[in-house]
Phi, psi and omega in degrees: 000334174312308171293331189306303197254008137275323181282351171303291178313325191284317192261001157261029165271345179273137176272355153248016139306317183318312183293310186310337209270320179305280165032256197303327171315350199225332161163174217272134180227144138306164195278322157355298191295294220280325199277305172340284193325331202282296249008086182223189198276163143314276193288310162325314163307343154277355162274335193286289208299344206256359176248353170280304145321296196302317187316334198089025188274331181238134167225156185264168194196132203253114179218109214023254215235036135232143183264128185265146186245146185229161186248106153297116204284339198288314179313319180301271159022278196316330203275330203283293197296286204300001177276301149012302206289317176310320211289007169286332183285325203267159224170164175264160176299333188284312178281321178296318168310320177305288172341288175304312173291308186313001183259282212304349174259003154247022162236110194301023150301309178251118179291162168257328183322144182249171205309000000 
């Protein structure tokens, strides 16, 4: 899953992957249409679609001489379940403070003072 979730992040790290993935999320785009949307080149848009496959976010579908990208939900799903893993954590800023002084005051190591 590690690699899973490097190539996710590596491929929302573009903002107009980001888009792309809203997009595609809403329903099946040409690879065309997207780059319009985009406004970016072809062939850029087609480095964007090809680290979006390899992430596993998109798969393509050939309908005559065009190709359409549809968003594979199973990829969101994995991100979705390792974010999860956190929701023990998560909290208002008010609990997280609370958190953090109950850690320091019950571990005598550490001090707030500073040196």
């Amino acid at each position: 899953m590690p690699d899973d979730l490097d190539r996710l992040f590596a491929a929302l790290a573009n903002r107009h992957r980001r888009e792309m993935v809203n997009l595609l999320g809403l329903q099946p785009y040409s690879i065309s249409r997207l780059a319009a949307l985009n406004e970016v080149s072809l062939p850029a848009m087609n480095k964007h679609v090809r680290v979006l496959e390899t992430a596993g976010l998109v798969t393509r579908r050939k309908l005559g001489r065009t190709t359409f990208l549809t968003l594979d939900r199973s990829a969101i799903r994995g991100l979705q379940a390792w974010l999860a893993t956190f929701h023990a954590y998560w909290g208002t800023e008010k609990e997280t403070l609370e958190n953090y002084e109950r850690f320091l005051a019950s571990d005598p190591s550490t001090t707030t003072e500073d040196p």
